[in-house]
C-alpha positions in Angstrom: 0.0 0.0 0.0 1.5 3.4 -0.7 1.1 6.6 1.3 -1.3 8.1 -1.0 -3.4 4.9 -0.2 -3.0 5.1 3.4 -3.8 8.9 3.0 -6.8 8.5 1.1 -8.4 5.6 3.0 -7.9 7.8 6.5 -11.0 9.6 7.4 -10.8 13.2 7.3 -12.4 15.8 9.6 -14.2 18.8 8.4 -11.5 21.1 10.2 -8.6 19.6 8.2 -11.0 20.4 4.6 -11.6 23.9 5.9 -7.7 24.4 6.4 -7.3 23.1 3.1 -9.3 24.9 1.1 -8.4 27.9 2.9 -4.5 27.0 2.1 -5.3 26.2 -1.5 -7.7 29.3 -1.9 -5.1 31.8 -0.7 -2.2 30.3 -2.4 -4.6 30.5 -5.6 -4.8 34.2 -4.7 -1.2 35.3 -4.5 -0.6 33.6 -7.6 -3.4 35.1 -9.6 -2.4 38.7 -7.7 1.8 37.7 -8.7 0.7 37.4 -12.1 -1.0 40.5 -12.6 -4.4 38.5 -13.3 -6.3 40.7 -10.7 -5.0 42.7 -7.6 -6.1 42.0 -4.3 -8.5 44.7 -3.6 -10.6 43.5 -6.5 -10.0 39.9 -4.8 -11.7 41.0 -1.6 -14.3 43.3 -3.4 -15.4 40.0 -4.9 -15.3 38.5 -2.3 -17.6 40.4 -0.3 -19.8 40.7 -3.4 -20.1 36.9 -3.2 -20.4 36.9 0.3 -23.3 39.2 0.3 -25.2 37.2 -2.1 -24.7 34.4 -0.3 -26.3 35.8 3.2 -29.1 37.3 0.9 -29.6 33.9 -0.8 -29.8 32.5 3.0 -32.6 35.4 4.2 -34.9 34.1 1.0 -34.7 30.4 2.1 -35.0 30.9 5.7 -38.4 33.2 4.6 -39.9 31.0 1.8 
């Protein structure tokens, strides 16, 4: 059995797939900043434009 076997088989807790995600998100996010592709301020305007829909998208299920 190999390690990626042994890793893959191993039950993993929802604390270790938030870490991550976050990890892969923000190394996504320096790269795409490095390159020139966006800069972080319209990263984290995004961001809270996504977040924003998401809490409104919450209020209409939580009402409907």
């Amino acid at each position: 059995m190999t390690d990626e076997q042994k890793t893959q088989e191993r039950p993993v807790s929802w604390e270790e797939v938030a870490y991550s995600n976050t990890i892969q998100n923000e190394a996504l996010i320096r790269l795409l900043v490095a390159k020139g592709v966006m800069s972080r301020e319209e990263f984290l305007r995004e961001a809270q434009k996504v977040h924003e829909e998401y809490l409104e998208q919450q209020k209409r299920e939580q009402e409907g």
